[in-house]
C-alpha positions in Angstrom: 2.9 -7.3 14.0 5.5 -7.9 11.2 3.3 -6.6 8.9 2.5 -3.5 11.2 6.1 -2.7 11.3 7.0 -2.9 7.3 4.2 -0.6 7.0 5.7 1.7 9.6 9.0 1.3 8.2 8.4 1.8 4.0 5.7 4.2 4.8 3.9 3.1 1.1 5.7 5.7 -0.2 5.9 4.7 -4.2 4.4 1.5 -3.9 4.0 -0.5 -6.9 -0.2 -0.5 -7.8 -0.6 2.4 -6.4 -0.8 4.2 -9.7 1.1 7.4 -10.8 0.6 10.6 -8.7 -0.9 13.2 -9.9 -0.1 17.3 -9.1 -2.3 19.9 -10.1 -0.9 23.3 -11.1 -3.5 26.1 -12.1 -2.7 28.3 -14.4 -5.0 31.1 -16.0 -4.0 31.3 -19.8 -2.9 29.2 -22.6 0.2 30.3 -22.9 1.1 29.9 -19.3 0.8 26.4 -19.9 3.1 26.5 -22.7 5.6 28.0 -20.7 5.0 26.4 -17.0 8.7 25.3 -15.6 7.6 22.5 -13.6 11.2 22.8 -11.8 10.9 27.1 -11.3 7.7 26.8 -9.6 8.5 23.6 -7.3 11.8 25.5 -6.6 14.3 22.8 -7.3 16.7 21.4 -10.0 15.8 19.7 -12.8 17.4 16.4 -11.8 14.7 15.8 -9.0 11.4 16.9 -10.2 10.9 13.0 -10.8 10.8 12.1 -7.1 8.0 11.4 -5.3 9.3 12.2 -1.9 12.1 14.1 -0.5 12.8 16.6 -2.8 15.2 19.7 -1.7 14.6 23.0 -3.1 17.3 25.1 -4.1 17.8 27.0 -1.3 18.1 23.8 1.2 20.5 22.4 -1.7 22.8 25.7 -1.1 22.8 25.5 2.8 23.8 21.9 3.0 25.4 18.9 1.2 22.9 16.3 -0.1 23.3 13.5 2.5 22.9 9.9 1.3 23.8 8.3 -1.8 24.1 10.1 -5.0 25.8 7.6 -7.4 23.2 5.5 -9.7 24.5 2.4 -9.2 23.8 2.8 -5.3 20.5 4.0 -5.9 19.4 1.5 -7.8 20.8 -1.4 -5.7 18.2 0.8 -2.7 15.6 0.8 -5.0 15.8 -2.6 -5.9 16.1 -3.5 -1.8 12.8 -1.2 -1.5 11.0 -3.3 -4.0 12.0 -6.6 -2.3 10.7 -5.0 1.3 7.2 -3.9 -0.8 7.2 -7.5 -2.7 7.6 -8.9 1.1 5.0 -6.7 3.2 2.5 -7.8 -0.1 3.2 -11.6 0.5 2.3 -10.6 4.6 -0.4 -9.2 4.1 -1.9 -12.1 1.7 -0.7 -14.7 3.9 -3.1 -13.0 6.5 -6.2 -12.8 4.4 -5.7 -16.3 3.9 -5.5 -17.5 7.5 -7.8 -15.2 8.3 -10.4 -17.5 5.8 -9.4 -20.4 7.1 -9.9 -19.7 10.6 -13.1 -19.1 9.6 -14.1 -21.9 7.8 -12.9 -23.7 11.0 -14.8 -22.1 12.9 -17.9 -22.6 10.7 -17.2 -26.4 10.9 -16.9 -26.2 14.8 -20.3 -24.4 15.0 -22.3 -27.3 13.0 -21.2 -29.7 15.7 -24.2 -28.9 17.7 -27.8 -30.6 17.1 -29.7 -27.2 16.2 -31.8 -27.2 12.6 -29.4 -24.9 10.4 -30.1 -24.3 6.9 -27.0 -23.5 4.6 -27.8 -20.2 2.8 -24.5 -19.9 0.7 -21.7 -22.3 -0.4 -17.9 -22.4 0.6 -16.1 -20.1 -1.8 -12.1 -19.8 -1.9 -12.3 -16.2 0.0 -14.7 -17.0 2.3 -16.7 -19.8 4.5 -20.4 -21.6 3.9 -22.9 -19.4 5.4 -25.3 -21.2 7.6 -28.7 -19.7 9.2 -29.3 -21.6 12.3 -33.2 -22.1 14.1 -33.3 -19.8 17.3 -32.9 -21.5 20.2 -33.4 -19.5 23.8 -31.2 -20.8 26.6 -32.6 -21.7 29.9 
């Protein structure tokens, strides 16, 4: 459920891994890709044309104030606490996949109690349990 909730609540929005995003533009002649202002055509300033989310265009700039922090040193101390939330929901989500194998090797162990002919078809591995094939028995 923890895990459920930082995903809800960072919304993976530049997580780290996840490569650099790419944005086409199309253009029809040489020269227009000499002169293409990424900035004019995404209708902002020049300032935010590096952010993946949330960026104002010019006209929502001129109608209101830019709420939240605007000062570097802020910014950086969020992005650093972003980091630390994506570093967290990473360890989560590993800590899962790892209880996850475990239960199942447990489980594995609890189904060879019983007297049936099994034949073991692949060894226990790190990220997974021993694989067993069992005779067919029909109940009575």
């Amino acid at each position: 459920q923890k895990i459920e909730r930082l995903k809800a609540e960072l919304h993976l929005l530049d997580a780290a891994g996840s490569g650099p995003g790419r944005h086409l533009f199309f253009v029809d002649t040489e020269r227009e890709v000499q002169e293409f202002d990424i900035a004019a055509h995404l209708d902002t300033v020049p300032e935010l044309v590096d952010r993946v989310y949330n960026r104002p265009t010019i006209a929502t700039l001129q109608r209101e104030t830019v709420k939240g922090p605007t000062d570097p040193a802020h910014l950086k101390k969020l992005a650093q606490q972003r980091k630390n939330q994506y570093d967290l929901l990473r360890q989560r989500i590993e800590r899962e996949k790892a209880m996850f194998v475990i239960s199942q090797k447990i489980q594995t162990r609890k189904d060879l109690l019983d007297k049936t002919h099994k034949v073991k078809v692949k060894k226990e591995t790190t990220t997974g349990p021993a694989i067993y094939k069992f005779k067919f028995q029909r109940k009575r």
